[in-house]
C-alpha positions in Angstrom: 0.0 0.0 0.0 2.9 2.6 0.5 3.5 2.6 -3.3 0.1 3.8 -3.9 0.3 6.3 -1.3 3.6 7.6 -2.3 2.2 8.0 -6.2 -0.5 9.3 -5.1 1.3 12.1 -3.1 3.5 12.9 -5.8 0.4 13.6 -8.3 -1.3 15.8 -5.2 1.2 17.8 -5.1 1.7 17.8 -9.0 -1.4 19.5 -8.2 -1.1 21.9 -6.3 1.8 23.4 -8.0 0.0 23.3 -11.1 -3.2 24.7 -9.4 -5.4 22.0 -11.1 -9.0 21.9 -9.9 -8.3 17.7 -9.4 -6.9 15.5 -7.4 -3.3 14.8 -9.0 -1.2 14.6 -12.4 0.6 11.1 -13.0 2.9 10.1 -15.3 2.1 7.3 -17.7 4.4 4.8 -15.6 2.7 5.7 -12.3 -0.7 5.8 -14.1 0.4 2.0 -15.0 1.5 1.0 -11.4 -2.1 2.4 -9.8 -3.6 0.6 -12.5 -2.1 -2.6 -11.5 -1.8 -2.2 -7.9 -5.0 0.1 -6.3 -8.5 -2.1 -5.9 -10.8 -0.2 -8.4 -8.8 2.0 -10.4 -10.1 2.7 -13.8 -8.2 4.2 -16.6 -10.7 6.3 -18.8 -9.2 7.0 -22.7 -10.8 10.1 -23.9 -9.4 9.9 -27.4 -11.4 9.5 -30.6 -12.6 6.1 -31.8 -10.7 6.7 -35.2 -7.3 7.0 -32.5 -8.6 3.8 -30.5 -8.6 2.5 -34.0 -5.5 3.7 -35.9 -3.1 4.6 -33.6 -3.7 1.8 -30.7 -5.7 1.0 -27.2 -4.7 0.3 -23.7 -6.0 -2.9 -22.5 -8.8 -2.6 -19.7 -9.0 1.4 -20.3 -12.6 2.3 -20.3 -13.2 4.3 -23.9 -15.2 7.5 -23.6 -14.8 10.1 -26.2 -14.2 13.7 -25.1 -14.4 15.0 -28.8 -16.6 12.6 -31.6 -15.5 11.5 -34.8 -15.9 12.6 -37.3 -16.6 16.1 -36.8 -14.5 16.8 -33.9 -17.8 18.1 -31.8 -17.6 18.1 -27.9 -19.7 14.5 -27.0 -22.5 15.8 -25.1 -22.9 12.3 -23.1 -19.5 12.3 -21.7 -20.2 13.2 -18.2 -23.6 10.7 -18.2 -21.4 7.7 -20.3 -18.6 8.4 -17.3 -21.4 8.0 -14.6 -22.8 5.1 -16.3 -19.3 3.3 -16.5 -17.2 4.4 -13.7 -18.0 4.2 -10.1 -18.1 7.3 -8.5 -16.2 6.1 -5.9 -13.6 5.1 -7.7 -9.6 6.1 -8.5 -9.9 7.4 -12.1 -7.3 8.6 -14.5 -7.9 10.3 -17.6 -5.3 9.8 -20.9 -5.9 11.3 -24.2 -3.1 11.9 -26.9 -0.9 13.9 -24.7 -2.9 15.4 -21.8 -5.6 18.3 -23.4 -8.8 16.4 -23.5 -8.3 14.2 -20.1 -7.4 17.1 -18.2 -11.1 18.8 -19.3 -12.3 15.5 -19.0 -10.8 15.3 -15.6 -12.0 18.9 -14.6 -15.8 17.5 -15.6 -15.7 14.4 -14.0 -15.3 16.5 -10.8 -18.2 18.2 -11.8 -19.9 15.3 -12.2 -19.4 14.0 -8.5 -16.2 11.8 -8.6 -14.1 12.4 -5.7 -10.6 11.3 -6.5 -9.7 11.8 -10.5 -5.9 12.4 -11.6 -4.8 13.4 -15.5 -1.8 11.2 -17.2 0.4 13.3 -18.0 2.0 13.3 -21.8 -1.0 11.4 -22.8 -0.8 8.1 -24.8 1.8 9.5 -27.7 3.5 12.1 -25.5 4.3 15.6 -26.8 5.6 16.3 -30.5 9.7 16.3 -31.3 11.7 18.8 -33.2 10.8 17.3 -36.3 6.9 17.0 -35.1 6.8 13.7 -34.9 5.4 11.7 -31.3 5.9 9.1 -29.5 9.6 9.9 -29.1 8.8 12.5 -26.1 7.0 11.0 -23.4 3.8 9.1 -23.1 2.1 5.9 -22.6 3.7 4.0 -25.8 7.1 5.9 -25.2 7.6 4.3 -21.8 6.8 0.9 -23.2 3.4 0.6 -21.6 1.2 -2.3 -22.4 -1.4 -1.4 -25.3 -2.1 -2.9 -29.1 -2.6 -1.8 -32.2 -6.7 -1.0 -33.1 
C-alpha cells in the first residue's frame, strides 16, 4: 500500500503546484502501477474512436470520447457515459493523446461528482519532437506501456 500512497502524493502535489481543480497529475508509468496495484482504479481513454482504432488502445481502459468523430464536436454524453461506466467512488485517471482532453475531461468528472480523478500526464503518444513527430517524447507508448494496435 505505501507505493500507492507515495504515487498518489507525488500527483497531489503535481497538483497543487499546477493549481489544477483535481486531485493529481501522473505520469504514464505511475498511471500503469495504480492501475495494477490500487482495488478499483479505472483508466478512462478520452481519445477519438478513429485514435482507438488507428493509432492503438490500452487494455482494460474504459473508452469515452471527449471529442466525436468525425466532426471533432464536444460529445454531449460524456459526463452521463462516465457515470454510467465508472464508479463514482472510484480512482480514475484520464489519458488522451498527450494530456488536453483528459485534463477537461478530468476537470468534468469532478463536476460530475467523482471524488478522486488524476490526468496522465503526456497522454498516450507524448508531446511532438523537433521534427513534429510523437511518441519519441513522453507518453504511454514511449515508456513501453502495455497497449495494441486497433
Amino acid at each position: 500500500m505505501g507505493k500507492i500512497s507515495d504515487i498518489l502524493t507525488l500527483a497531489q502535489e503535481r497538483a497543487r503546484q499546477l493549481g489544477l481543480p483535481y486531485g493529481g497529475a501522473l505520469t504514464p508509468r505511475e498511471a500503469y502501477e495504480l492501475l495494477q496495484s490500487a482495488p478499483g482504479a479505472k483508466l478512462v481513454d478520452v481519445r477519438t474512436h478513429a485514435e482507438w482504432d488507428w493509432v492503438g488502445r490500452i487494455p482494460g481502459a474504459v473508452e469515452i470520447e471527449w471529442m466525436q468523430y468525425p466532426g471533432n464536436q464536444p460529445n454531449p454524453h460524456f459526463a452521463a457515459q462516465l457515470v454510467h461506466q465508472v464508479d463514482k467512488e472510484a480512482l480514475v485517471m484520464f489519458i488522451c493523446r498527450s494530456g488536453a482532453r483528459s485534463h477537461k475531461a478530468a476537470e468534468t468528472a469532478v463536476q460530475a461528482g467523482y471524488t478522486e480523478v488524476y490526468n496522465v500526464l503526456e497522454g498516450f503518444e507524448g508531446d511532438k519532437d523537433a521534427n513534429g513527430q510523437r511518441n519519441k517524447v513522453g507518453g504511454w507508448r514511449h515508456a513501453g506501456l502495455p497497449w495494441q494496435q486497433g
